[in-house]
TIKOLPA-34280 format. One record per residue: residue number from 1; residue in three letters; x, y, z of N, C-alpha, C, O in turn. Coordinates in steps of 0.001 Angstrom, whole numbers, plus 500000, padded with zeros to 6 digits. Layout:
// residues N
<rec k="NUM" r="ALA" n_c1="X" n_c2="Y" n_c3="Z" ca_c1="X" ca_c2="Y" ca_c3="Z" c_c1="X" c_c2="Y" c_c3="Z" o_c1="X" o_c2="Y" o_c3="Z"/>
...
***
This chain:
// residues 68
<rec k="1" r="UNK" n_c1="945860" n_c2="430843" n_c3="237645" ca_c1="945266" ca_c2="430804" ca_c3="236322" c_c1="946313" c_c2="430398" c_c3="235296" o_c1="946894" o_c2="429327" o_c3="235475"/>
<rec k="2" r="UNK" n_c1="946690" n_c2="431346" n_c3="233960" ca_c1="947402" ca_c2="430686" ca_c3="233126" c_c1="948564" c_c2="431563" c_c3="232818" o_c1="949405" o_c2="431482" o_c3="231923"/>
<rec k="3" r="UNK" n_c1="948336" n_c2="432777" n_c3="234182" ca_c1="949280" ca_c2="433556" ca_c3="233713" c_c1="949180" c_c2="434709" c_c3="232694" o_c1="950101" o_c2="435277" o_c3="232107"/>
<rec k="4" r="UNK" n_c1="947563" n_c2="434972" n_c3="232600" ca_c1="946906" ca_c2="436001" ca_c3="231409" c_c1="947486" c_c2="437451" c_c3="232390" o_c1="947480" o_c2="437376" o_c3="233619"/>
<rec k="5" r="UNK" n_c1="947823" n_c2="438347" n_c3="231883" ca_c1="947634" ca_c2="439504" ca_c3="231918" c_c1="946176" c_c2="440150" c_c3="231327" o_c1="945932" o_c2="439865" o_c3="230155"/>
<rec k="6" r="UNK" n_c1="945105" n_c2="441068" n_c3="232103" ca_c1="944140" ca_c2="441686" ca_c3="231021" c_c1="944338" c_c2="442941" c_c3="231288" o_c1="945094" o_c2="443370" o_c3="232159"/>
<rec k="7" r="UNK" n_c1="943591" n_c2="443649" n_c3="230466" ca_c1="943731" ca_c2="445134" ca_c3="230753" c_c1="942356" c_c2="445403" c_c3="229937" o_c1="942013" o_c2="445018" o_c3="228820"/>
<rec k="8" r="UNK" n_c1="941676" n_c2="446225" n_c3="230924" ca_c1="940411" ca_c2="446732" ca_c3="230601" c_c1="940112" c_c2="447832" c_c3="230001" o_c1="940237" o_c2="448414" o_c3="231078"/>
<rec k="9" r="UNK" n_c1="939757" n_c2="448893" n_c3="229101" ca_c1="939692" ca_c2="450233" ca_c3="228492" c_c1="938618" c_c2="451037" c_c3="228315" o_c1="938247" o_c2="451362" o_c3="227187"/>
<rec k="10" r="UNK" n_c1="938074" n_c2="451397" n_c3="229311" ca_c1="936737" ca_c2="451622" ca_c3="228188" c_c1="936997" c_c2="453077" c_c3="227544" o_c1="937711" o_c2="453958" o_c3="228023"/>
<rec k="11" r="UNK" n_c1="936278" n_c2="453124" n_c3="226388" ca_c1="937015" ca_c2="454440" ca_c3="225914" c_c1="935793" c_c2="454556" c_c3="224688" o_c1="935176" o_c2="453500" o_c3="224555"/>
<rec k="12" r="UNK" n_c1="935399" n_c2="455559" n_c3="223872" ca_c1="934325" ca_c2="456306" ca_c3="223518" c_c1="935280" c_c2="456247" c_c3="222289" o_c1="936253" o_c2="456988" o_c3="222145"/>
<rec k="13" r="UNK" n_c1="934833" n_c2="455152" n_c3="221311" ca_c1="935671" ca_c2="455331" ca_c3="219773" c_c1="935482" c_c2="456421" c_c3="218777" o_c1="936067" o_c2="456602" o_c3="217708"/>
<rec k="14" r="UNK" n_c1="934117" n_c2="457418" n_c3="219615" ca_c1="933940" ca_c2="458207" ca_c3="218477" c_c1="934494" c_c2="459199" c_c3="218497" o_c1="934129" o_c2="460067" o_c3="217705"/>
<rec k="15" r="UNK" n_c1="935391" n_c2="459413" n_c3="219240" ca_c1="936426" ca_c2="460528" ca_c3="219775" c_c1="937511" c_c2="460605" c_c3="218990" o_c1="937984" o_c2="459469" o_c3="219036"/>
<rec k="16" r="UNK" n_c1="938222" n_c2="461299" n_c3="218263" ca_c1="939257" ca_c2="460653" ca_c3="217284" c_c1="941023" c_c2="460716" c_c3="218230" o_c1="941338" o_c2="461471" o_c3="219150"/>
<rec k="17" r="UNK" n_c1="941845" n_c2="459657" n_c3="217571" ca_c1="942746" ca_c2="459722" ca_c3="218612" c_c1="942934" c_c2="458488" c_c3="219644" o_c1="944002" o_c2="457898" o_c3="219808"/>
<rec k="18" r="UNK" n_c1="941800" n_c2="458213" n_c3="220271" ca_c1="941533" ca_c2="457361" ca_c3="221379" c_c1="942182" c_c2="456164" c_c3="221088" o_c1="943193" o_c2="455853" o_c3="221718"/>
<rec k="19" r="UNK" n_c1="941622" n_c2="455298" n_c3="220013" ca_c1="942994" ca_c2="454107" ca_c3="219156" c_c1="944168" c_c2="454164" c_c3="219760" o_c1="944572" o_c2="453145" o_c3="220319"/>
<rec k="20" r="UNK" n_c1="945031" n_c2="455463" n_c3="219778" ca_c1="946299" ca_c2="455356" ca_c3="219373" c_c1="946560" c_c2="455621" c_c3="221033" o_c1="947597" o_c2="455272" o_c3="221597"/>
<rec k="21" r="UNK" n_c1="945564" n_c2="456219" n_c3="221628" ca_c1="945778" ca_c2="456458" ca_c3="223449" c_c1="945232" c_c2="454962" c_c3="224161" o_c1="945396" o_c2="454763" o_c3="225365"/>
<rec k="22" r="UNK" n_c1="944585" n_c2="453974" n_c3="223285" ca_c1="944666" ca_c2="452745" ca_c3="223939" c_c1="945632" c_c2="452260" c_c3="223597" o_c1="946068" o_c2="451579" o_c3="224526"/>
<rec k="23" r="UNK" n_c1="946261" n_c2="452216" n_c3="222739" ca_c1="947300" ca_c2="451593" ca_c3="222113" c_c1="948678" c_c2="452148" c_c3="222989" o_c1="949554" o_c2="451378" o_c3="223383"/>
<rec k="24" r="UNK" n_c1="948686" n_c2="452885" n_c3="223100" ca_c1="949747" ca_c2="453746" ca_c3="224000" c_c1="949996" c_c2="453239" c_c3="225372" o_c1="951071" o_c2="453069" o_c3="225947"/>
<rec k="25" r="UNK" n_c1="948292" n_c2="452950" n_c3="225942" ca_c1="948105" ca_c2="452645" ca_c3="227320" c_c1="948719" c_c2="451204" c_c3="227427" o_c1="949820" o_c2="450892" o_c3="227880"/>
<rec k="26" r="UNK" n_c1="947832" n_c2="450479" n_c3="226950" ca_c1="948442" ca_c2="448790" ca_c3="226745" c_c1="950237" c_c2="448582" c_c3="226419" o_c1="950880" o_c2="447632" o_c3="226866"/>
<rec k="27" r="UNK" n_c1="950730" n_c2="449512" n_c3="225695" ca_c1="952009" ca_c2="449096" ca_c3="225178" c_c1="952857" c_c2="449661" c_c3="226924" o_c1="953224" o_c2="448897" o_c3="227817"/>
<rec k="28" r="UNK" n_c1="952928" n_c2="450832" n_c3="226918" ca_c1="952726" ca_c2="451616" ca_c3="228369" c_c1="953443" c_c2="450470" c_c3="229152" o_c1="954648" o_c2="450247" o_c3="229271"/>
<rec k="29" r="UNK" n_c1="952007" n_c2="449594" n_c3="229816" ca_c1="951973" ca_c2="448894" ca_c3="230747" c_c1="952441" c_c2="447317" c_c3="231095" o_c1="952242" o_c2="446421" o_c3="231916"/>
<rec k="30" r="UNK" n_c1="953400" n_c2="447700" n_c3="229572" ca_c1="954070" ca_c2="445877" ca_c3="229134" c_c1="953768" c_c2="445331" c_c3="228789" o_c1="954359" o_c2="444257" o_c3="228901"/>
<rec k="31" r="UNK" n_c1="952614" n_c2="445355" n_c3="228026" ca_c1="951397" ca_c2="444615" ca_c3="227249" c_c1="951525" c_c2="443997" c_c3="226004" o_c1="952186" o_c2="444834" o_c3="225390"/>
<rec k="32" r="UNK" n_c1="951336" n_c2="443143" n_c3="225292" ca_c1="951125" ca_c2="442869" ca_c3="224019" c_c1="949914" c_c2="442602" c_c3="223544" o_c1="949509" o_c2="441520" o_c3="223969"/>
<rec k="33" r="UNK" n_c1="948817" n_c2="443401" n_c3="222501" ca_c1="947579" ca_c2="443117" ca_c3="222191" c_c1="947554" c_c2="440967" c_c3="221148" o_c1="947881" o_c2="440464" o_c3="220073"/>
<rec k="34" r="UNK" n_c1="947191" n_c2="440726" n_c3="221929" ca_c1="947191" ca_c2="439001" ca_c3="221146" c_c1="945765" c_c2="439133" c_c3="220626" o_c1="945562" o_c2="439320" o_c3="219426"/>
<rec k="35" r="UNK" n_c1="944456" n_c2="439008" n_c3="221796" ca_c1="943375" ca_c2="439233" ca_c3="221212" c_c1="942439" c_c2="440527" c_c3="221476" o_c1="942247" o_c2="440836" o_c3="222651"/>
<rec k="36" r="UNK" n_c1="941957" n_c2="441157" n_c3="220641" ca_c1="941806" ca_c2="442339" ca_c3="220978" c_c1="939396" c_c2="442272" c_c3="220654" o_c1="938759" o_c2="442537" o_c3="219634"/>
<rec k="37" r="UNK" n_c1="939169" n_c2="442066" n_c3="221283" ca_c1="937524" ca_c2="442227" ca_c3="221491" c_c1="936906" c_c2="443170" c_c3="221152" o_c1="936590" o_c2="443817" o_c3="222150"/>
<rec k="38" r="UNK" n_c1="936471" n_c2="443709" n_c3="220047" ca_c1="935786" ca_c2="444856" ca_c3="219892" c_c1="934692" c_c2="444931" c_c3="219070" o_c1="934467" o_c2="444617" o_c3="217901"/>
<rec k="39" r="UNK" n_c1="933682" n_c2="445725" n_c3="220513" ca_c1="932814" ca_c2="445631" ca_c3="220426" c_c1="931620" c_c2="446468" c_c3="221115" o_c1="930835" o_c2="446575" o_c3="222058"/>
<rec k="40" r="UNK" n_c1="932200" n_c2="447073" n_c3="219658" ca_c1="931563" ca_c2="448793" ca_c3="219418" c_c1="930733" c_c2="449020" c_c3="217771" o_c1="931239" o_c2="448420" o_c3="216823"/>
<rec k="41" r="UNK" n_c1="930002" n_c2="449529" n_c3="217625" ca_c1="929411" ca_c2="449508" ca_c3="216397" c_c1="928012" c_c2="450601" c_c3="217033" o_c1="927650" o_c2="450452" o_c3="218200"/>
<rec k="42" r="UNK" n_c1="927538" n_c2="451333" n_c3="216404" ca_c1="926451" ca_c2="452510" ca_c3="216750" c_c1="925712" c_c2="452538" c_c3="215535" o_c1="926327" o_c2="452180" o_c3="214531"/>
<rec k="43" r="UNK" n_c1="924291" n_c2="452954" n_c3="215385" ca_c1="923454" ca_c2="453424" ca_c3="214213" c_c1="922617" c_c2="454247" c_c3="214666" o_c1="922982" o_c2="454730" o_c3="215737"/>
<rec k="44" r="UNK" n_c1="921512" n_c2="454659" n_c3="214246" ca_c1="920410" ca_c2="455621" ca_c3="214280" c_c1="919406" c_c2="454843" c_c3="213594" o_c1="919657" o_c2="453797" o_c3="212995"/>
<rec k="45" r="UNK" n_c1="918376" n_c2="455318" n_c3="213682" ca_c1="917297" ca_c2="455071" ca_c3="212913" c_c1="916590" c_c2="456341" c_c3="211951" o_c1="917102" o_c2="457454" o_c3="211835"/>
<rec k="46" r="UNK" n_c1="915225" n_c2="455885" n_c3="211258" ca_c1="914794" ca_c2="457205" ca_c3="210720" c_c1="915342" c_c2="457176" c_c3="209473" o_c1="916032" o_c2="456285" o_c3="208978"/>
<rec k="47" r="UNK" n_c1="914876" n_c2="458549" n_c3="208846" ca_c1="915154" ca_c2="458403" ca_c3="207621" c_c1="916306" c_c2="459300" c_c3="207486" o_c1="916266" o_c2="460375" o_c3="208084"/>
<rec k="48" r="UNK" n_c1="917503" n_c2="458941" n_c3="206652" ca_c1="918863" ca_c2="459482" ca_c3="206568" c_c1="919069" c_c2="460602" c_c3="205957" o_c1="920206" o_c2="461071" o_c3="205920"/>
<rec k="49" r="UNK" n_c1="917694" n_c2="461419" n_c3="205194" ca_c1="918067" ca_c2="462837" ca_c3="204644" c_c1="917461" c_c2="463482" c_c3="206165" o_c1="917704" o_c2="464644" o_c3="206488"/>
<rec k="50" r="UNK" n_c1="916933" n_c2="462875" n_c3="206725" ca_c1="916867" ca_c2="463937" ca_c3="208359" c_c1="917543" c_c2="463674" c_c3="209703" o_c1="917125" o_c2="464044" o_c3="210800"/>
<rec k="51" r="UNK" n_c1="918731" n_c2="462930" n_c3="209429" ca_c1="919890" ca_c2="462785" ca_c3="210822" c_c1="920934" c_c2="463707" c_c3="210632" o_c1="921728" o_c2="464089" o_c3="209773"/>
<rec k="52" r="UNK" n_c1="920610" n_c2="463892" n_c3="211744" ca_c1="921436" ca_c2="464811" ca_c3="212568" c_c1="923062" c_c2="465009" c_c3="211891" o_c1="923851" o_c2="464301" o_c3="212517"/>
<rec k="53" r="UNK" n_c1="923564" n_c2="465601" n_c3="211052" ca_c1="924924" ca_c2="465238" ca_c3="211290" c_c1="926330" c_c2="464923" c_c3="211685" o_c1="927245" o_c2="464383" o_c3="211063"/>
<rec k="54" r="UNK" n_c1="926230" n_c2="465508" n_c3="213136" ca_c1="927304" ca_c2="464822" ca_c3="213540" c_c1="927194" c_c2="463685" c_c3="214227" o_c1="928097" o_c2="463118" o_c3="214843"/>
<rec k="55" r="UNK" n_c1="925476" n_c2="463176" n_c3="214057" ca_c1="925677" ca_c2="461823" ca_c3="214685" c_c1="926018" c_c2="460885" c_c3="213569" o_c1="926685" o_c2="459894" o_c3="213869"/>
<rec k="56" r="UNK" n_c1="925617" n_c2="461074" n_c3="212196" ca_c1="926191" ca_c2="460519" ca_c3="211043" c_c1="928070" c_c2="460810" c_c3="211331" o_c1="928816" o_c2="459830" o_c3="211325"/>
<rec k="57" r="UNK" n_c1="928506" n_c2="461904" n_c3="211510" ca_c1="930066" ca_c2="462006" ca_c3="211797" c_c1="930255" c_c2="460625" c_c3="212883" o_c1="931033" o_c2="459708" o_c3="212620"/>
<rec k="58" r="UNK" n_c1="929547" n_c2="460658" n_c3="213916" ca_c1="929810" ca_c2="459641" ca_c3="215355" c_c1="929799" c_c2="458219" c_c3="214523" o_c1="930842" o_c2="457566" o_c3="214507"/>
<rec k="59" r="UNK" n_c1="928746" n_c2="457779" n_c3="213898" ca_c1="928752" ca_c2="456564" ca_c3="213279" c_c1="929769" c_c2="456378" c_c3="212418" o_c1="930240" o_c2="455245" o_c3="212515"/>
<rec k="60" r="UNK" n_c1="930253" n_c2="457020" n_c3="211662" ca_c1="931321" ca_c2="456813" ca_c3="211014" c_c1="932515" c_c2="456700" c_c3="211488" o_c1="933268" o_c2="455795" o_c3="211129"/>
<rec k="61" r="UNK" n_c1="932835" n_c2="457598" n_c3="212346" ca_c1="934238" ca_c2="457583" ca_c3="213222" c_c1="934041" c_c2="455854" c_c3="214120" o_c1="935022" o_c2="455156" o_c3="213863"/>
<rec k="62" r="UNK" n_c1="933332" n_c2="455356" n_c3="214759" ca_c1="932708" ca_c2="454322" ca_c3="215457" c_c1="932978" c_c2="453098" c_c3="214695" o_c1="933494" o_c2="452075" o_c3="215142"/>
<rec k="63" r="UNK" n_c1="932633" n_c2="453280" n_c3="213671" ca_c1="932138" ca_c2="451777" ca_c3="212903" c_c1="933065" c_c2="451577" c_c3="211680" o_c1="933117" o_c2="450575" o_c3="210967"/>
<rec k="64" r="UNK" n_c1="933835" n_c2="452793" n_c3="211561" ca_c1="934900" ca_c2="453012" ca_c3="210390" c_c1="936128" c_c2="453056" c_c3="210663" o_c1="936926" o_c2="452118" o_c3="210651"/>
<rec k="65" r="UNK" n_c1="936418" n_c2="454781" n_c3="211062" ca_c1="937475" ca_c2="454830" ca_c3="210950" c_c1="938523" c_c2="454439" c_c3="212000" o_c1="939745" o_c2="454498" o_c3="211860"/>
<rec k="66" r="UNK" n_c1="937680" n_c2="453938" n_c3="213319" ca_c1="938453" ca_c2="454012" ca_c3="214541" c_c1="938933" c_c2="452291" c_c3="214315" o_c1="940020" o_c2="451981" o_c3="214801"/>
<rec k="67" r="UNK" n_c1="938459" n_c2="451651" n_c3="213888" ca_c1="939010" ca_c2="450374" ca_c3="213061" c_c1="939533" c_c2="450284" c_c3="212465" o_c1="939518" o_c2="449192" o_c3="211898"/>
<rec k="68" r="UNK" n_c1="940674" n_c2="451504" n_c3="211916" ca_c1="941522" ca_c2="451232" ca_c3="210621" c_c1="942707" c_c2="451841" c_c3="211015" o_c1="943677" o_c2="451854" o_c3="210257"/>
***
């Protein structure tokens, strides 16, 4: 091939932490992130004065903060 290294992760972004334990893993294993694919994003439906809240917590951690 071209000489790619990949490394696969699957990992549950709504977990807090996990970022920095992929990031750990990849660096770890001699890695350099060049392009990084992500492609994760979660919602709910319904009306938003009756969800659940920590699935409102899950969406946020998911679609927010685990991206920053």
């Amino acid at each position: 091939c071209y000489g790619v290294k990949c490394c696969v992760l699957p990992a549950d972004l709504s977990e807090p932490g996990v970022a920095k334990r992929i990031h750990d893993a990849t660096t770890g294993a001699g890695l350099n992130v060049d392009i990084l694919v992500n492609n994760a994003g979660i919602s709910t439906h319904g009306d938003f004065v009756e969800a659940d809240a920590d699935m409102i917590n899950s969406i946020l951690q998911v679609n927010t903060v685990s991206l920053t």
